[in-house]
mmCIF file of the N, C-alpha and C atoms, coordinates in Angstrom:
data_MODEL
# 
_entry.id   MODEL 
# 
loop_
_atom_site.group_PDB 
_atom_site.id 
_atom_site.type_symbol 
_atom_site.label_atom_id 
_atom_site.label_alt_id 
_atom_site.label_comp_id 
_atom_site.label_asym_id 
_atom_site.label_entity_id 
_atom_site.label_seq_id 
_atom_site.pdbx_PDB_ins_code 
_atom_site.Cartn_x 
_atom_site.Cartn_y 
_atom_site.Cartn_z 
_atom_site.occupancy 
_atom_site.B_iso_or_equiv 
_atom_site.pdbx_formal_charge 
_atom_site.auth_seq_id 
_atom_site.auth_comp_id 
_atom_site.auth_asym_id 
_atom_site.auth_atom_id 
_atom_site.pdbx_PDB_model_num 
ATOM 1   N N  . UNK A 1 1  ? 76.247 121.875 -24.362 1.00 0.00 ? 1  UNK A N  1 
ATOM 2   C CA . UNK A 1 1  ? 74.998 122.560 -24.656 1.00 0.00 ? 1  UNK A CA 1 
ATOM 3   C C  . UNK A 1 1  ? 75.263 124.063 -24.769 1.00 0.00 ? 1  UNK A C  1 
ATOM 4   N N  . UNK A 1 2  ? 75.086 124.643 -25.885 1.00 0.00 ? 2  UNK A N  1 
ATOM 5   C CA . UNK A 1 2  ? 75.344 126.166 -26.090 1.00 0.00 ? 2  UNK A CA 1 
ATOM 6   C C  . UNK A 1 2  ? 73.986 127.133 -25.864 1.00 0.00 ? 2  UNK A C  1 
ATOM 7   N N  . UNK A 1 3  ? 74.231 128.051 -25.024 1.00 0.00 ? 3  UNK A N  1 
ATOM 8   C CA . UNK A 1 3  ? 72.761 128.946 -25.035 1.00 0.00 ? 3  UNK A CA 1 
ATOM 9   C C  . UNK A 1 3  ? 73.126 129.814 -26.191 1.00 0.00 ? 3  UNK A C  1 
ATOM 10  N N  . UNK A 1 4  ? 71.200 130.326 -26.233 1.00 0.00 ? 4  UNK A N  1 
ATOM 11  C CA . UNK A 1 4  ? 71.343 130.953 -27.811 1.00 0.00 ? 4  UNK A CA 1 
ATOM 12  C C  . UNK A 1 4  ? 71.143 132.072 -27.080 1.00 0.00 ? 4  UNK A C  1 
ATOM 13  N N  . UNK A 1 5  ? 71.867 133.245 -27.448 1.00 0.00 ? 5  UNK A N  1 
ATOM 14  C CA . UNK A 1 5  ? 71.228 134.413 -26.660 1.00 0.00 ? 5  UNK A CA 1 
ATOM 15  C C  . UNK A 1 5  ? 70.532 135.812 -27.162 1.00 0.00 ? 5  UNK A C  1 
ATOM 16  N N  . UNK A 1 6  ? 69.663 135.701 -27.024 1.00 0.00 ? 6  UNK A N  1 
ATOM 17  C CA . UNK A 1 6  ? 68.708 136.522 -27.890 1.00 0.00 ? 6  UNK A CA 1 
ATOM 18  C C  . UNK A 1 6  ? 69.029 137.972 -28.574 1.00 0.00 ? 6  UNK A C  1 
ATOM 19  N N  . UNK A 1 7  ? 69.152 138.068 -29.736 1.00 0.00 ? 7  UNK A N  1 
ATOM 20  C CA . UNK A 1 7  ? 69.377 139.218 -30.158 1.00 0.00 ? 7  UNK A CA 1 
ATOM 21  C C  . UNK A 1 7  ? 68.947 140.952 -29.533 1.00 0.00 ? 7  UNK A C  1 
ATOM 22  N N  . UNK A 1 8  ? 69.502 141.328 -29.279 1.00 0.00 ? 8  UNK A N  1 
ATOM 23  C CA . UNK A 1 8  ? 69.297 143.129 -28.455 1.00 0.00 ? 8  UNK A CA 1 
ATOM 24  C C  . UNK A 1 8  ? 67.767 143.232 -29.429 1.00 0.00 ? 8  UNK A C  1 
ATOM 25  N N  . UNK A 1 9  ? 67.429 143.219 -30.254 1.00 0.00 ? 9  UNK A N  1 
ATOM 26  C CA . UNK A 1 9  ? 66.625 143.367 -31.089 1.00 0.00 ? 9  UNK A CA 1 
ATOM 27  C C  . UNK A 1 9  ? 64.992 142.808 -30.633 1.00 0.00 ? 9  UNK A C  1 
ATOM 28  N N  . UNK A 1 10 ? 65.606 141.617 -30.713 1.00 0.00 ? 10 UNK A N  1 
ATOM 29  C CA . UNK A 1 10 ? 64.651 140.893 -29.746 1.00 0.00 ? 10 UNK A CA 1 
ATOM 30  C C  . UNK A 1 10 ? 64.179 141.705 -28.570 1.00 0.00 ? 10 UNK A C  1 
ATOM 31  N N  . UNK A 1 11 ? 64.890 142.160 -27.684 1.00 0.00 ? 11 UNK A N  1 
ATOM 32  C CA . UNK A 1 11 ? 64.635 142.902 -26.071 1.00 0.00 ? 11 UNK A CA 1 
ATOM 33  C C  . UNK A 1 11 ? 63.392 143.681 -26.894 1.00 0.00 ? 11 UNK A C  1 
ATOM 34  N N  . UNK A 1 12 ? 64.419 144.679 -27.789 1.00 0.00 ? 12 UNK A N  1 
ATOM 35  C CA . UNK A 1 12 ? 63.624 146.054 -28.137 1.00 0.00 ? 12 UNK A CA 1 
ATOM 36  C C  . UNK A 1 12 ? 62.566 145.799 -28.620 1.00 0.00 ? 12 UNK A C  1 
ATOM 37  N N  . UNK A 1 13 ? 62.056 144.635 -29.156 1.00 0.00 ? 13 UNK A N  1 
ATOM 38  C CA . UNK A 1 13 ? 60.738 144.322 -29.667 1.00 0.00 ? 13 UNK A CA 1 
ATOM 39  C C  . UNK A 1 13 ? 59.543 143.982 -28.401 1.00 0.00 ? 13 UNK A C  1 
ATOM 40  N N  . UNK A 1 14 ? 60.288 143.528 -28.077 1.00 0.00 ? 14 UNK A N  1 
ATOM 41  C CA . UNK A 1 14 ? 59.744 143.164 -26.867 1.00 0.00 ? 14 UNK A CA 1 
ATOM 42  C C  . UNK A 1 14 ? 59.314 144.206 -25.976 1.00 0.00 ? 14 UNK A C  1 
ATOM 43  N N  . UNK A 1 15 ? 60.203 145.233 -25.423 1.00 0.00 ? 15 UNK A N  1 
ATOM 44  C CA . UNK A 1 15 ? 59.809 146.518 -24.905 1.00 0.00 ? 15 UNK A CA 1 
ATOM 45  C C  . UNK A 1 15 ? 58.717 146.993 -25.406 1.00 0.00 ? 15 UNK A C  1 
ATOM 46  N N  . UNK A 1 16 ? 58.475 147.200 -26.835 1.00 0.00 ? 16 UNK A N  1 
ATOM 47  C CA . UNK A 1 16 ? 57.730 148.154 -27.634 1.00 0.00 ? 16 UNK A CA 1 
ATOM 48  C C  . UNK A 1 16 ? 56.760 147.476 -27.676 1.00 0.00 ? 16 UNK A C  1 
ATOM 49  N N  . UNK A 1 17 ? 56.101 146.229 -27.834 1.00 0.00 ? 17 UNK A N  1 
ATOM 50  C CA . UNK A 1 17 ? 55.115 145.303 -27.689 1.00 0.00 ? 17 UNK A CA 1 
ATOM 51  C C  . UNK A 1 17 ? 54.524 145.645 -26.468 1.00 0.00 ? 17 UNK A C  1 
ATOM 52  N N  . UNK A 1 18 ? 55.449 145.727 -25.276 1.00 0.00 ? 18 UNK A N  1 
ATOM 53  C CA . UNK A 1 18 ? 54.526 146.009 -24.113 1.00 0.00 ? 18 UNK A CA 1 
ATOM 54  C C  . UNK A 1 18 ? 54.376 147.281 -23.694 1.00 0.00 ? 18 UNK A C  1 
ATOM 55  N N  . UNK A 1 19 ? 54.970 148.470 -24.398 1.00 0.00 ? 19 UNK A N  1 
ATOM 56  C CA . UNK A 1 19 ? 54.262 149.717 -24.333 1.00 0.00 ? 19 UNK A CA 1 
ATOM 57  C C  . UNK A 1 19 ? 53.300 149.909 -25.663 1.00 0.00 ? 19 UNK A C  1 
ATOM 58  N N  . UNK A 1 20 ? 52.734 149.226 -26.310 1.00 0.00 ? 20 UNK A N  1 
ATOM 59  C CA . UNK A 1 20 ? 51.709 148.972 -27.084 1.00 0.00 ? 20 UNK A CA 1 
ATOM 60  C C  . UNK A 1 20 ? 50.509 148.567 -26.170 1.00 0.00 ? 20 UNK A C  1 
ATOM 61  N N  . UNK A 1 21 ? 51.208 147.274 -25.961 1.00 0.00 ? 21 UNK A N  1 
ATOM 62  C CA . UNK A 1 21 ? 50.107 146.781 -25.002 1.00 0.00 ? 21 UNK A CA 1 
ATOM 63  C C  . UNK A 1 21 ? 49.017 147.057 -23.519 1.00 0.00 ? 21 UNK A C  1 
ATOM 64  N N  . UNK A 1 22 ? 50.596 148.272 -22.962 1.00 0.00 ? 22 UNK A N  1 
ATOM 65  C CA . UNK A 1 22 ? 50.044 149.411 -22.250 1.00 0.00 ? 22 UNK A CA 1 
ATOM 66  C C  . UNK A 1 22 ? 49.460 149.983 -22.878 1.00 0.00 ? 22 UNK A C  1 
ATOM 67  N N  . UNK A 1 23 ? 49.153 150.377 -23.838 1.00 0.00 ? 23 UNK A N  1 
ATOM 68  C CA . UNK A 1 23 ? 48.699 151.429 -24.454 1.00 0.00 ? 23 UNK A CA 1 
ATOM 69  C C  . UNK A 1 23 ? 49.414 153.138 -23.962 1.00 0.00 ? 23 UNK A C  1 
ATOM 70  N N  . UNK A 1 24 ? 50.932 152.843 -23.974 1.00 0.00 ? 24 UNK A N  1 
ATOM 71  C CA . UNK A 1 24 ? 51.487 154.336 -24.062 1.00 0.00 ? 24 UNK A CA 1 
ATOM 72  C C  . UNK A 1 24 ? 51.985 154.722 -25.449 1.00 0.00 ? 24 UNK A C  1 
ATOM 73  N N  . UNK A 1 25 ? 51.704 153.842 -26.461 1.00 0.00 ? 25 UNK A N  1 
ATOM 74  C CA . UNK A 1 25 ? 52.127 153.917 -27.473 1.00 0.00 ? 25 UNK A CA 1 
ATOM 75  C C  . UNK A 1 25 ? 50.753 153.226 -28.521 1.00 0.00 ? 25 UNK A C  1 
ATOM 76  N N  . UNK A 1 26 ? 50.642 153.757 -29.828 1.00 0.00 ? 26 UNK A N  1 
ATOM 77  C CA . UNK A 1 26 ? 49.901 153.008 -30.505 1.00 0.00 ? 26 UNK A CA 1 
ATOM 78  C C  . UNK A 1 26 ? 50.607 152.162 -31.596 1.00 0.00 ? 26 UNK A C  1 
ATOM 79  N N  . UNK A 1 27 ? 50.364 151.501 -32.466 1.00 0.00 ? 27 UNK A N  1 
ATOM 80  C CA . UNK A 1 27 ? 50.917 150.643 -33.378 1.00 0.00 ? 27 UNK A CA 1 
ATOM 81  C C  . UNK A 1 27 ? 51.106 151.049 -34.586 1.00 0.00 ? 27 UNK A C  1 
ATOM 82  N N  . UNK A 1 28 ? 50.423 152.548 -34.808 1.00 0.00 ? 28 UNK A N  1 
ATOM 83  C CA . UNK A 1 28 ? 50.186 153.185 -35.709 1.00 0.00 ? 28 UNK A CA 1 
ATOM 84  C C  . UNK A 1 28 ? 51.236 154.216 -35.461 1.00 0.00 ? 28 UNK A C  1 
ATOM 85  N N  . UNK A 1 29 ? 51.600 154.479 -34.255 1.00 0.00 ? 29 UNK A N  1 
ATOM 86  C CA . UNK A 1 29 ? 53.078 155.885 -33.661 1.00 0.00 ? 29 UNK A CA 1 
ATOM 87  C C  . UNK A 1 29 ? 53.986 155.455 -34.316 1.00 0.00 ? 29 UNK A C  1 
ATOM 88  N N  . UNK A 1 30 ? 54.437 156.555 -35.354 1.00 0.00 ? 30 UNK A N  1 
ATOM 89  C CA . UNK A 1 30 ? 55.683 156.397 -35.917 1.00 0.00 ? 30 UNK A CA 1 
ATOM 90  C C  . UNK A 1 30 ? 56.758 156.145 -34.550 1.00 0.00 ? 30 UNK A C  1 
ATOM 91  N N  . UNK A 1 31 ? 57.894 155.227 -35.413 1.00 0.00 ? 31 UNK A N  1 
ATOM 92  C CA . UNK A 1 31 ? 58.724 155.026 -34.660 1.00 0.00 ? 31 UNK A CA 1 
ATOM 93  C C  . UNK A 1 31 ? 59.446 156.137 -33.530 1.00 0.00 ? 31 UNK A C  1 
ATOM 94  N N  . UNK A 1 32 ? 59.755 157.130 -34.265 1.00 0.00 ? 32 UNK A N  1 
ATOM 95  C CA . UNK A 1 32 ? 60.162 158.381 -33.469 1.00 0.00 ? 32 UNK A CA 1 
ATOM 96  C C  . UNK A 1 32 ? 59.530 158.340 -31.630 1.00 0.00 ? 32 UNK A C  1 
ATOM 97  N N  . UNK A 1 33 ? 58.652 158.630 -31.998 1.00 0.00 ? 33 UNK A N  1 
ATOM 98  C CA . UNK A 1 33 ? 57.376 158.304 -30.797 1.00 0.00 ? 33 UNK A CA 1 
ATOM 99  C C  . UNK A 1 33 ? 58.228 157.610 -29.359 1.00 0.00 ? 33 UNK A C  1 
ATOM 100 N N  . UNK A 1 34 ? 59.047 156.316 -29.739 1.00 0.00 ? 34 UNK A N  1 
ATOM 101 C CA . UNK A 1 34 ? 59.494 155.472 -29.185 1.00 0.00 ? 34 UNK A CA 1 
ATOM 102 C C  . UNK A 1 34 ? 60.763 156.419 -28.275 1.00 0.00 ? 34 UNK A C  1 
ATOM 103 N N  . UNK A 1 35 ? 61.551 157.672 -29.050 1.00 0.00 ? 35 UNK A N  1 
ATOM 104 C CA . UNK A 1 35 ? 62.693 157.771 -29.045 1.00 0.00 ? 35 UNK A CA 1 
ATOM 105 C C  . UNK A 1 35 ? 62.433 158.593 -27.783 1.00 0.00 ? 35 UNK A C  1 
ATOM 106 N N  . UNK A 1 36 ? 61.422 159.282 -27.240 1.00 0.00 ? 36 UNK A N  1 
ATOM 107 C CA . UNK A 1 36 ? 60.885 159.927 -26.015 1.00 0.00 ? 36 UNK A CA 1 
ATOM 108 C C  . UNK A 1 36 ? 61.152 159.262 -25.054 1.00 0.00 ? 36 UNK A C  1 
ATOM 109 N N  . UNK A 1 37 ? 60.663 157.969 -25.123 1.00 0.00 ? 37 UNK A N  1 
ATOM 110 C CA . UNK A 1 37 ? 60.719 157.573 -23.961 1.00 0.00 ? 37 UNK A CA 1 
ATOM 111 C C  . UNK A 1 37 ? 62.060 156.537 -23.429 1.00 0.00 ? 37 UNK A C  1 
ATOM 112 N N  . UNK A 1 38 ? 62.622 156.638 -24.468 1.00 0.00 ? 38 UNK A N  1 
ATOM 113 C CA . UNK A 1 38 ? 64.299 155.877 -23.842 1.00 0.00 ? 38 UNK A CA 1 
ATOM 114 C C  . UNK A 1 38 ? 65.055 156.942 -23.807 1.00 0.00 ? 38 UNK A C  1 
ATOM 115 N N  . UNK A 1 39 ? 65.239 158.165 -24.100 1.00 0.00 ? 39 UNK A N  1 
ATOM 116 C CA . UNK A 1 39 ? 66.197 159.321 -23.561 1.00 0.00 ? 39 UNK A CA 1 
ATOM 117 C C  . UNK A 1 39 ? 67.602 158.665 -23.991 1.00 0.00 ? 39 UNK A C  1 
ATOM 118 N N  . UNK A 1 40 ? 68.730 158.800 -23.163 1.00 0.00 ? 40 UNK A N  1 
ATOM 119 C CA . UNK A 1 40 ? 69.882 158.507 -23.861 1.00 0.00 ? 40 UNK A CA 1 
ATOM 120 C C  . UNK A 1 40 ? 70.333 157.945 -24.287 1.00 0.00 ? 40 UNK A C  1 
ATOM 121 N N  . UNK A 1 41 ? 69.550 156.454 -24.453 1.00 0.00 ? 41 UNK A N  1 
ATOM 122 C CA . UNK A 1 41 ? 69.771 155.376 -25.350 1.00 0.00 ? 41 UNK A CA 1 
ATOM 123 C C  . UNK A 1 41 ? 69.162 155.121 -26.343 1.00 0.00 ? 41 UNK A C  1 
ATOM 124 N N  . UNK A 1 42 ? 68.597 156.165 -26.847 1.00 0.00 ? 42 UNK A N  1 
ATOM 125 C CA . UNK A 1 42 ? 67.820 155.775 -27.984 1.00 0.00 ? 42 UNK A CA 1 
ATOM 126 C C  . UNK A 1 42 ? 68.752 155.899 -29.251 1.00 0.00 ? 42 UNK A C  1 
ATOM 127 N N  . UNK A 1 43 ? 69.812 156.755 -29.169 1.00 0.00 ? 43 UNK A N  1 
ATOM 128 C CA . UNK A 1 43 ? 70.981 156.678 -30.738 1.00 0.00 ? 43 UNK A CA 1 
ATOM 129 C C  . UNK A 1 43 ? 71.055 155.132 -30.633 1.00 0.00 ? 43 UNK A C  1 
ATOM 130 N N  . UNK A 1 44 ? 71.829 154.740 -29.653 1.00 0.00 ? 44 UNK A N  1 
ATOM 131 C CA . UNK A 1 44 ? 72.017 152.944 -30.127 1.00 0.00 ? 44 UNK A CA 1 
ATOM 132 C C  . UNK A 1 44 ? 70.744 152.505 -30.980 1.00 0.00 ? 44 UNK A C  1 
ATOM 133 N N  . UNK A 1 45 ? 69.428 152.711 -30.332 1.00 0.00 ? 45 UNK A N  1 
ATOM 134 C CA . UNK A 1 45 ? 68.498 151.987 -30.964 1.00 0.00 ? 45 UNK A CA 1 
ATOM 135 C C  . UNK A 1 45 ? 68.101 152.426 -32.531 1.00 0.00 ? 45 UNK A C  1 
ATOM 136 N N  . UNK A 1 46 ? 68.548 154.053 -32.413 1.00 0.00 ? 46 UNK A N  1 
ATOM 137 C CA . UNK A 1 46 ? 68.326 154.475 -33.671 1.00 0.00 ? 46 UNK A CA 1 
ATOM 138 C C  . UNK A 1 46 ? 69.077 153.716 -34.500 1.00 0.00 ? 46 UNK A C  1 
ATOM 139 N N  . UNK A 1 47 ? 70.544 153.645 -34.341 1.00 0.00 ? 47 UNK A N  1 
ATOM 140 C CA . UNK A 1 47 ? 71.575 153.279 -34.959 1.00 0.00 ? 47 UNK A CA 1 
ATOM 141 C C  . UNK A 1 47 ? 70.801 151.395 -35.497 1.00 0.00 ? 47 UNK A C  1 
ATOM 142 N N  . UNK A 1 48 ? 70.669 151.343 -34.384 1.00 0.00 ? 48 UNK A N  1 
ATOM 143 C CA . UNK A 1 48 ? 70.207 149.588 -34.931 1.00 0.00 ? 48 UNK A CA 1 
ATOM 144 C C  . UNK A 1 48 ? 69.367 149.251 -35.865 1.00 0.00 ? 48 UNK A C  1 
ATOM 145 N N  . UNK A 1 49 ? 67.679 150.234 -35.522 1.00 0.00 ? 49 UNK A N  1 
ATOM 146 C CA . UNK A 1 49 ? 66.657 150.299 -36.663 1.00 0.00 ? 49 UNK A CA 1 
ATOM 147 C C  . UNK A 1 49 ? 66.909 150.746 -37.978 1.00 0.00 ? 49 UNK A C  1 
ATOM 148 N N  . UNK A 1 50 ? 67.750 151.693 -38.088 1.00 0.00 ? 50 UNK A N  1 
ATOM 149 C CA . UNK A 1 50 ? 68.730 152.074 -39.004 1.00 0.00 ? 50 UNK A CA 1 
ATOM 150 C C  . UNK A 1 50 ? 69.029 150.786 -40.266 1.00 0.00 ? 50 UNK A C  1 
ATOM 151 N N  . UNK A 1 51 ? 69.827 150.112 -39.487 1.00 0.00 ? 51 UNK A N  1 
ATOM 152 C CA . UNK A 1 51 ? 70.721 149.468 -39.941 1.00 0.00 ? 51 UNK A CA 1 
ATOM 153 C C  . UNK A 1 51 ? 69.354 148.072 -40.526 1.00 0.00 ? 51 UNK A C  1 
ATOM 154 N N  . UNK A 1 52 ? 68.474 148.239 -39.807 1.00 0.00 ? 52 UNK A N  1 
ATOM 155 C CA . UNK A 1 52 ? 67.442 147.457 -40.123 1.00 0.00 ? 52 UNK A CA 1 
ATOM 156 C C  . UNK A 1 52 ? 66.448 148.102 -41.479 1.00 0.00 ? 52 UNK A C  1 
ATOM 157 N N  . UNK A 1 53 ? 67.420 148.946 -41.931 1.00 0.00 ? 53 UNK A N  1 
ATOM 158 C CA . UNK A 1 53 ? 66.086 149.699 -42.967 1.00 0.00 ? 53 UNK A CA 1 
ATOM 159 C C  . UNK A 1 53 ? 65.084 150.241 -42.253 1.00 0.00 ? 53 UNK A C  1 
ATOM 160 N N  . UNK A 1 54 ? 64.678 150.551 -41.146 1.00 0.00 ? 54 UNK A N  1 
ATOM 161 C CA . UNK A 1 54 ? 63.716 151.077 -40.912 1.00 0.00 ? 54 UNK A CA 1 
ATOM 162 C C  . UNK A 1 54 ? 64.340 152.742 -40.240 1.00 0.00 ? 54 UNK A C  1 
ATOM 163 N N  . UNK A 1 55 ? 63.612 153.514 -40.837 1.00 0.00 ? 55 UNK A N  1 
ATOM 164 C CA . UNK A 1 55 ? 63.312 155.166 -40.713 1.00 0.00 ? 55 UNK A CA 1 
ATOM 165 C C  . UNK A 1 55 ? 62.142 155.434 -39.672 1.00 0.00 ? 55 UNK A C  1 
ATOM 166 N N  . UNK A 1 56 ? 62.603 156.871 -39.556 1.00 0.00 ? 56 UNK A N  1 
ATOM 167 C CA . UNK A 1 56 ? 61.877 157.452 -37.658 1.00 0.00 ? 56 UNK A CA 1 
ATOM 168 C C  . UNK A 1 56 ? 60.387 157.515 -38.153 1.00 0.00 ? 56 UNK A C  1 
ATOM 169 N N  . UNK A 1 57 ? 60.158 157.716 -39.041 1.00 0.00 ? 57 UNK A N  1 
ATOM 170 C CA . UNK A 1 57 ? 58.729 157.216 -39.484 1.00 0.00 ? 57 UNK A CA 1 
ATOM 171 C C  . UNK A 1 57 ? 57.715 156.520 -39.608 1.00 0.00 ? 57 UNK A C  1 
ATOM 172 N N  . UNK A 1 58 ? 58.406 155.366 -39.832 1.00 0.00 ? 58 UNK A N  1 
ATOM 173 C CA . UNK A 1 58 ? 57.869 154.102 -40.072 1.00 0.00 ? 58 UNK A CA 1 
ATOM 174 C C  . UNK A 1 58 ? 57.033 154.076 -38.537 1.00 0.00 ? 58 UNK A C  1 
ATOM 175 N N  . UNK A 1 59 ? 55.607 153.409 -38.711 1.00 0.00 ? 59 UNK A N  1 
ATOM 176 C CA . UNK A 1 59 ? 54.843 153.189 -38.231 1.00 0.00 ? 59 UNK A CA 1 
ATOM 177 C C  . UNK A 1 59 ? 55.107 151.621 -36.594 1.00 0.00 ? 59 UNK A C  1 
ATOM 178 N N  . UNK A 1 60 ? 55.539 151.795 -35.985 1.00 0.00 ? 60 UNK A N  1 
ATOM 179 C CA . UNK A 1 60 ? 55.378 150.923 -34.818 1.00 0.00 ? 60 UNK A CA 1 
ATOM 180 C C  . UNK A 1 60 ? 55.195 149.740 -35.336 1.00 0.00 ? 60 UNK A C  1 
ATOM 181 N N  . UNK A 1 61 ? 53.827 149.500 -35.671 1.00 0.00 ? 61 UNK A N  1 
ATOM 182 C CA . UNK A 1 61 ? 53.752 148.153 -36.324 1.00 0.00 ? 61 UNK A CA 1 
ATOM 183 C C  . UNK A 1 61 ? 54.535 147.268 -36.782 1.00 0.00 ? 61 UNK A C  1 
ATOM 184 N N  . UNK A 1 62 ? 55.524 147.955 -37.890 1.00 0.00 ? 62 UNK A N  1 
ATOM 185 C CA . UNK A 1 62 ? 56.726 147.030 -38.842 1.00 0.00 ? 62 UNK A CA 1 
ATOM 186 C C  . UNK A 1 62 ? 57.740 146.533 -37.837 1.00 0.00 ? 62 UNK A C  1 
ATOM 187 N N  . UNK A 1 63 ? 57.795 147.130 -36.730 1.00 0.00 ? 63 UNK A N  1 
ATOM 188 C CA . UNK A 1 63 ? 58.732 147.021 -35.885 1.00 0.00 ? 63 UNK A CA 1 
ATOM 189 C C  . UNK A 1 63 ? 58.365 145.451 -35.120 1.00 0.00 ? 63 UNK A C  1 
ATOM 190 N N  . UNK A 1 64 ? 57.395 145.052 -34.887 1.00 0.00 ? 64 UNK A N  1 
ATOM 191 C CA . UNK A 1 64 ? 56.577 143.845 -33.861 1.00 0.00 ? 64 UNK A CA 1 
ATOM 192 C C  . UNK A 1 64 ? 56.349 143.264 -35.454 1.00 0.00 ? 64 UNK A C  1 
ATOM 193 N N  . UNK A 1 65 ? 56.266 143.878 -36.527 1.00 0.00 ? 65 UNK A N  1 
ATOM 194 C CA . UNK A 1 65 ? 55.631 142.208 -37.545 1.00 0.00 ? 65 UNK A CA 1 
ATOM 195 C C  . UNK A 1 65 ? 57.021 141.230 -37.966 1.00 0.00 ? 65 UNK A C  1 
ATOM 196 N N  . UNK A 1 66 ? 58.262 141.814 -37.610 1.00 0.00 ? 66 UNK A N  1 
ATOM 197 C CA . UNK A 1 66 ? 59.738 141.354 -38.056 1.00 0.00 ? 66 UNK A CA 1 
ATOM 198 C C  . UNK A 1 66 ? 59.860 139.494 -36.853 1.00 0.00 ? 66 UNK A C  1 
ATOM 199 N N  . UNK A 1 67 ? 59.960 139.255 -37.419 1.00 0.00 ? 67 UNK A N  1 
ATOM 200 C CA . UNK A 1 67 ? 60.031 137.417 -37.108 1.00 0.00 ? 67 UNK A CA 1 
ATOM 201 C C  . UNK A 1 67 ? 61.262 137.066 -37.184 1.00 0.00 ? 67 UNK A C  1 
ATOM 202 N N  . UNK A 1 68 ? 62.120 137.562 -37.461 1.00 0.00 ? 68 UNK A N  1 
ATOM 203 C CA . UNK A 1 68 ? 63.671 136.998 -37.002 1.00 0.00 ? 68 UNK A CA 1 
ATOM 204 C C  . UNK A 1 68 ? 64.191 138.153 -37.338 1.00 0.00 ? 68 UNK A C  1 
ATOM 205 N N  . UNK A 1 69 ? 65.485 138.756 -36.338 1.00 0.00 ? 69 UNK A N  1 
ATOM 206 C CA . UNK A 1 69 ? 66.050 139.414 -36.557 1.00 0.00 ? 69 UNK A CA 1 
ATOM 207 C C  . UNK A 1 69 ? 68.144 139.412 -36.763 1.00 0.00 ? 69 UNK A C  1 
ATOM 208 N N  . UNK A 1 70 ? 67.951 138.551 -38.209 1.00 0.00 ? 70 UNK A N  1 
ATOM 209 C CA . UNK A 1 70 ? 69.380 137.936 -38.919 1.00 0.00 ? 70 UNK A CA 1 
ATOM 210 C C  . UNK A 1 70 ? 69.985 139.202 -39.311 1.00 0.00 ? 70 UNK A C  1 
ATOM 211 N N  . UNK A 1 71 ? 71.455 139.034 -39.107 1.00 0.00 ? 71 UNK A N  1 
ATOM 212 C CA . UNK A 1 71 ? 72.011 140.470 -39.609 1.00 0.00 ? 71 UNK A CA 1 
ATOM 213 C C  . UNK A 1 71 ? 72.809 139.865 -40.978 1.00 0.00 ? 71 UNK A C  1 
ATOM 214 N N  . UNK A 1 72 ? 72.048 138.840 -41.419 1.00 0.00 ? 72 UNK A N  1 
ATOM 215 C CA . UNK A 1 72 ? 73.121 138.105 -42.797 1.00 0.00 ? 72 UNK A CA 1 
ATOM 216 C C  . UNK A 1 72 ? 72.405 139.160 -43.587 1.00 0.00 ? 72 UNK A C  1 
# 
């Protein structure tokens, strides 16, 4: 039986969903927004969204509407 183990991507969606859901963030906060509150780890994450096509701009939202995150 092999575990599947969830993409880093996954986590980060997940994080950002529940500072939405706190409401420390809106859905409408450009991504940037996000980069405050992880401090020295946010290059990795930059680096990742990046690589996901998504820019410091882009609105929160696009980030939680992504349904699988395949690096094919």
């Amino acid at each position: 039986m092999t575990k599947q183990v969830a993409h880093p991507m996954v986590k980060f969606q997940r994080k950002v969903s529940s500072l939405v859901d706190s409401k420390i963030i809106k859905p409408t906060d450009s991504i940037s927004k996000i980069a405050l509150l992880y401090g020295e780890d946010w290059s990795y994450w930059k680096q990742e969204l990046a690589e996901f096509g998504f820019s410091m701009q882009d609105p929160v939202q696009e980030v939680l509407a992504v349904e699988a995150w395949d690096e094919d």
